[in-house]
N, C-alpha and C positions, 0 to 999 in steps of 0.2 A: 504494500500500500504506500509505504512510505516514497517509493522509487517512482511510481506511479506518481503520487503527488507532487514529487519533486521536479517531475522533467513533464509537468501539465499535461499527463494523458485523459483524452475529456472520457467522462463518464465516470471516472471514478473521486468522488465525490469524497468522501470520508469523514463526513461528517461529525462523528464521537470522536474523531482523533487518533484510531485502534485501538479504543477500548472495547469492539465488539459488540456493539448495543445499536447500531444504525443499518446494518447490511446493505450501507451505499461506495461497498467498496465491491458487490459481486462479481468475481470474474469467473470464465470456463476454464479449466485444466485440460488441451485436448488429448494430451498424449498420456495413455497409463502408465507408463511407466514412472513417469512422470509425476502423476496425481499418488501415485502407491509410495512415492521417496518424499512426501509431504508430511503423511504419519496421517493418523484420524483426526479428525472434527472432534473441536471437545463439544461436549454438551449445550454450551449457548450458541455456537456457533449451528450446532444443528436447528437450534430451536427457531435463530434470526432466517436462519434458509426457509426452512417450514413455512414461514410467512410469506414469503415472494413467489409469484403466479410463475416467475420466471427460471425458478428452482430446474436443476440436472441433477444425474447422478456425478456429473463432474464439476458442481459444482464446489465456489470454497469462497470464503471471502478474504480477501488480497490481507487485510489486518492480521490475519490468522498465518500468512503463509512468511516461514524464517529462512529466508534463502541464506542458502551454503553455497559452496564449490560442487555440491551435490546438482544442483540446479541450476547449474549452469548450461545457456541454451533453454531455459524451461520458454515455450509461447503461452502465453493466457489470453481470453477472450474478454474481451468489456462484455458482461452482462447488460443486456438492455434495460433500462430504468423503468419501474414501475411507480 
């Protein structure tokens, strides 16, 4: 989220700051392998997705995600704003 925010990619909003309470940071993970070296969804994070029409199984919200050297090359999608 935060790299997002920093180099004005539009859509992603971030509203709380990433503290995980606004899910206007949603992006798509398209690649599994990818999405699987992320780790799981804690819990709020599941609950903020549940509310959005525009929810995937590859869904994540960008606040959530701690990019490593692991994720390097990762592509994510701007979720569409609801």
């Amino acid at each position: 989220m935060t790299v997002a925010t920093d180099n004005l990619i539009p859509g992603i909003d971030a509203e709380c700051g990433g503290a995980c309470s606004c899910a206007t940071c949603h992006v798509y993970i398209n690649d599994p392998k990818q999405l699987q070296l992320l780790g799981e969804k804690s819990d709020v994070e599941h609950m903020l997705l549940d509310y959005l029409d525009t929810k995937r199984e590859n869904s994540r919200l960008a606040c959530q995600v701690n990019l490593t050297d692991k994720q390097d090359g990762l592509v994510v999608h701007v979720a569409p704003q609801t």
